[in-house]
C-alpha positions as CSV (number, residue, x, y, z in Angstrom):
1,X,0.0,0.0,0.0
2,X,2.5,2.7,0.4
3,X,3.8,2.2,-2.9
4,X,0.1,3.2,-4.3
5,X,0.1,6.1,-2.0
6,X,3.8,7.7,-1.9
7,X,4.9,6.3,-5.3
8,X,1.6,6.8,-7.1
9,X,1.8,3.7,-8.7
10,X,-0.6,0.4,-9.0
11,X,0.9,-2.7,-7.3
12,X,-0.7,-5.7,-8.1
13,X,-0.3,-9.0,-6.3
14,X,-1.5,-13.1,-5.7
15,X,-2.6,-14.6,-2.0
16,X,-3.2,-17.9,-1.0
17,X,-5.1,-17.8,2.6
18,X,-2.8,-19.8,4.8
19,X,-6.4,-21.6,6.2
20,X,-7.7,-22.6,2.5
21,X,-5.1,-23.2,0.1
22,X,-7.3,-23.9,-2.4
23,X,-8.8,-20.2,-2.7
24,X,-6.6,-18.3,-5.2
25,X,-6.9,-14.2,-5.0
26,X,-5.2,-11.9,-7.1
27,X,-5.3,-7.9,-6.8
28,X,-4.4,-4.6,-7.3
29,X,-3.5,-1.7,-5.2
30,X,-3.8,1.7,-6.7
31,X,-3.8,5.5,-5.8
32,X,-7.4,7.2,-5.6
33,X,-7.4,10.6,-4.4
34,X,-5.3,12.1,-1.7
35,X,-4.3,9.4,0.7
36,X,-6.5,7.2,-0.5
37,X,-6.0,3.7,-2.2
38,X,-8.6,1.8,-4.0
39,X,-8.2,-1.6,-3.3
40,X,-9.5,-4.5,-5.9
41,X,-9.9,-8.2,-4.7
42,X,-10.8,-10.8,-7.1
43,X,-11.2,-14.8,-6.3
44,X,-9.0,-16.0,-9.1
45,X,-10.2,-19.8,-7.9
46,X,-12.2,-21.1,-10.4
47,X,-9.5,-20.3,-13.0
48,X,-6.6,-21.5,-11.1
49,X,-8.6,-25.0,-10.7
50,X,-9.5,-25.1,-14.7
51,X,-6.4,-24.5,-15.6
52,X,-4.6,-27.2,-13.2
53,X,-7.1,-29.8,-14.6
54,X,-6.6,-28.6,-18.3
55,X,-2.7,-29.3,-17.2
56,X,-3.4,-32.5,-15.6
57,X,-5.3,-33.5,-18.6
58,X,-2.8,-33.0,-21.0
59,X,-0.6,-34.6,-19.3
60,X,-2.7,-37.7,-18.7
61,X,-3.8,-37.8,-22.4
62,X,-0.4,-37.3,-23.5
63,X,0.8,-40.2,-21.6
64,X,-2.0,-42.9,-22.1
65,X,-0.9,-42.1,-25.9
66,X,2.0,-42.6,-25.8
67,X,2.6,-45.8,-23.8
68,X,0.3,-47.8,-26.6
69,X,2.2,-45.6,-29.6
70,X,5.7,-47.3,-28.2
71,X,4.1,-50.6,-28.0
72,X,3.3,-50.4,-31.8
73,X,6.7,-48.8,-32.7
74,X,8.1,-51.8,-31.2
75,X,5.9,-54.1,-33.1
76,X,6.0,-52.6,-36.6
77,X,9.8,-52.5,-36.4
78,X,10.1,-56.0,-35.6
79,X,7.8,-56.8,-38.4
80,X,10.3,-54.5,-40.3
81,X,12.7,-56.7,-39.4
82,X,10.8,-59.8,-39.9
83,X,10.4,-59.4,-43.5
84,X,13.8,-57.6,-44.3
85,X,15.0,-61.0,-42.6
86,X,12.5,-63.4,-44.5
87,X,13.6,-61.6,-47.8
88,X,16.8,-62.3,-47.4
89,X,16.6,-65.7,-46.8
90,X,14.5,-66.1,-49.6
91,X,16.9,-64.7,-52.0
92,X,19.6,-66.9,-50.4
93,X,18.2,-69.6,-50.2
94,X,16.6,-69.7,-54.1
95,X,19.9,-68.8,-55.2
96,X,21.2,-71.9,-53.0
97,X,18.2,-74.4,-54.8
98,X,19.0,-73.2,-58.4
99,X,23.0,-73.5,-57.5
100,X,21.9,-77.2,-55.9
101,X,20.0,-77.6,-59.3
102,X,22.7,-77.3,-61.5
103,X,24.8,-79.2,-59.8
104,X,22.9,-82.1,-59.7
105,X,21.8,-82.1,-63.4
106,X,25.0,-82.1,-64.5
């Protein structure tokens, strides 16, 4: 307050009451007249609480996703790896029969 009335300047702050801490209050201190402040209280609760559940959400979301999304990385690359593997031994392995083939038609 005696920044509002010496400095004549708004000063704007954030509470918590020590016996609820789950009341968020936010206001502003400012000059009105001579020696006089105007003091402006608002109960900032409701938005505090809507925003920590939007952040909790996202978070929440953001993790259920991406536990599953690994799970299927995982997969699909050893199904890379399956056929990459299979293809190779397919192209080995018919280069081994016609090399077998020849060898015993001669």
């Amino acid at each position: 307050m005696r920044n509002a009335l010496t400095l004549n300047e708004i000063t704007e702050f954030a509470a918590t009451p020590s016996n609820n801490e789950y009341h968020h209050i936010q206001g502003k201190i400012m000059p009105f007249g001579n020696k006089r402040v105007l003091v402006l209280l608002m109960d900032m609760t409701l938005q505090h609480n809507l925003e920590k559940m939007r952040r909790d959400f996202i978070a929440n979301v953001s993790h259920e996703l991406r536990s599953p999304l690994t799970s299927l990385i995982g997969f699909v690359e050893t199904l890379k790896i399956r056929l990459i593997l299979k293809k190779t031994c397919w192209k080995d392995s018919s280069k081994l029969w016609k090399k077998n083939q020849g060898v015993c038609h001669d």
